[in-house]
N, C-alpha and C positions, 0 to 999 in steps of 0.2 A: 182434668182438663186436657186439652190436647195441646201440641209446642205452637208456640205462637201465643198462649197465655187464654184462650178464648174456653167456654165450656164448653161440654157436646147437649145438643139438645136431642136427647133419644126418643126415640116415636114406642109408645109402648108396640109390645107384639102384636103380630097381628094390621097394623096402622100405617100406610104407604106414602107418598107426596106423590102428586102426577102434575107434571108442567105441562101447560099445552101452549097453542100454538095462536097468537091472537086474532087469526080467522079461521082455525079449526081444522085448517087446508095443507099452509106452508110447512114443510119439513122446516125439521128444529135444528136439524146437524148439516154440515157441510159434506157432501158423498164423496169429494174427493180428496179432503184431507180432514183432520179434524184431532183435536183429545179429549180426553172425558177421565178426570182426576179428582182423588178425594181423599181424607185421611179415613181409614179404616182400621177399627180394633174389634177381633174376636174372642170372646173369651168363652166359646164353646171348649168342648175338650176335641182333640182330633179325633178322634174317632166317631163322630155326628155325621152320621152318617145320611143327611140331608144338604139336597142343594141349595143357594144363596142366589140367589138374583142378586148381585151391585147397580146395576144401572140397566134399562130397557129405551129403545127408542126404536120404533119400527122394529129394523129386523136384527139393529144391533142389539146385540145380550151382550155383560161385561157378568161373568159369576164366578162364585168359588163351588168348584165343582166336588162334594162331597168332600172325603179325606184325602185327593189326587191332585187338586192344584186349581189355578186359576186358567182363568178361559175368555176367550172376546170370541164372537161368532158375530160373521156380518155377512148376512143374507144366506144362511145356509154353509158357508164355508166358515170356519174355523181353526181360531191361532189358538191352539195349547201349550201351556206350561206343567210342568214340574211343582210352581212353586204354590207354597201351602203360606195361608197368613201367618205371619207369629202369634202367639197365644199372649194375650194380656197385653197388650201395649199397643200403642196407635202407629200405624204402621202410612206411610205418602204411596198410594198406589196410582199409576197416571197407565191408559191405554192410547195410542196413537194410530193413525192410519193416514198414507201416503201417498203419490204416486209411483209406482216401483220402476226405477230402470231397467228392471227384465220385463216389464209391463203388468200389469194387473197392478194391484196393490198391495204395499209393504206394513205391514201391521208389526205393533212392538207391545210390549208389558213391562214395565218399569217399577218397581219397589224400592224403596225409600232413596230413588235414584238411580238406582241401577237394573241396568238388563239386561231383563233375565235369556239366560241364553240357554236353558233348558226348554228347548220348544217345538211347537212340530208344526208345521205348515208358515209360515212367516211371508212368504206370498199368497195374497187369496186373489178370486177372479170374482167378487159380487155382479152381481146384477144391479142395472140401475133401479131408482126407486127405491133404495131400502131405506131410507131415512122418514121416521114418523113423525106429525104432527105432537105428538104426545112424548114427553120423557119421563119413565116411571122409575121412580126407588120403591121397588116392592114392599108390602108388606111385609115383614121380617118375622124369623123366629127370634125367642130373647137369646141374648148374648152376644149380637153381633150390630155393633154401630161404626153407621157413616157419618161423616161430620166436614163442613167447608167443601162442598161437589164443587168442579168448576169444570163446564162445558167452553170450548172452543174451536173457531172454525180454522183454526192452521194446526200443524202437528207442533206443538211447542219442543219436541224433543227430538234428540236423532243423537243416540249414546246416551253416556252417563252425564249426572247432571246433581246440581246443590237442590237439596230439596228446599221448600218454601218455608222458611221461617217464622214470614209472619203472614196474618191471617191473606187470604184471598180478597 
């Protein structure tokens, strides 16, 4: 189970969910601020040397990027991390985006509350328009489950923070 008491309901390999949009038209995300948080457990070995899609929506990608780290990219620019999921254990990963007070937008990565401050680009400059009608949880390879996603149109986060206890 995952904390909060709830089970994970895995999608065998191979098996994706796509939320859409219910005119097929309207962006799903907020472009000027928003987070996209879930419980995540992998139980690949590090060395899988494949990437992970987490969450897709337009131009936002939320992955774990091979054996290197996690990654948010929105509209071509991209926030990289350092950090790698833990192995075996369900893990509160939450991505954010802002308005930046040096302008463009302030992007963050958060893991079981904390953040992460191994990172490279933390301001990006997107293009409008990047926000899709469609939000996809990729089809997966086995070993790696998402479980309680929660989309939002504010940044719920700005520092460290209690992770969520109970379910979503």
């Amino acid at each position: 189970g995952v904390p909060g008491g709830t089970k994970a309901a895995a999608l065998p390999a191979g098996v994706g969910v796509k939320i859409s949009s219910p005119d097929a038209e309207r962006p799903l995300l907020n472009e000027s601020e928003g987070t996209v948080e879930m419980w995540v457990k992998d139980t690949r070995q590090y060395t899988d040397l494949r990437n992970r899609s987490l969450v897709r929506c337009g131009d936002l990608h939320l992955y774990r990027r091979i054996c290197v780290g996690t990654y948010l990219y929105i509209a071509g620019d991209g926030h990289q991390t350092g950090f790698v999921l833990p192995q075996g254990r369900w893990c509160h990963l939450a991505a954010t985006w802002r308005p930046s007070p040096k302008g463009g937008t302030e992007v963050a990565i958060y893991a079981d509350g904390v953040r992460i401050e191994t990172t490279y680009n933390r301001h990006i400059n997107p293009d409008g328009g990047w926000a899709g009608p469609e939000l996809i949880v990729p089809a997966s390879h086995a070993g790696l489950f998402v479980d309680e996603l929660r989309v939002s149109d504010i940044a719920r986060y700005d520092g460290n923070f209690e992770v969520p206890a109970a379910p979503f």
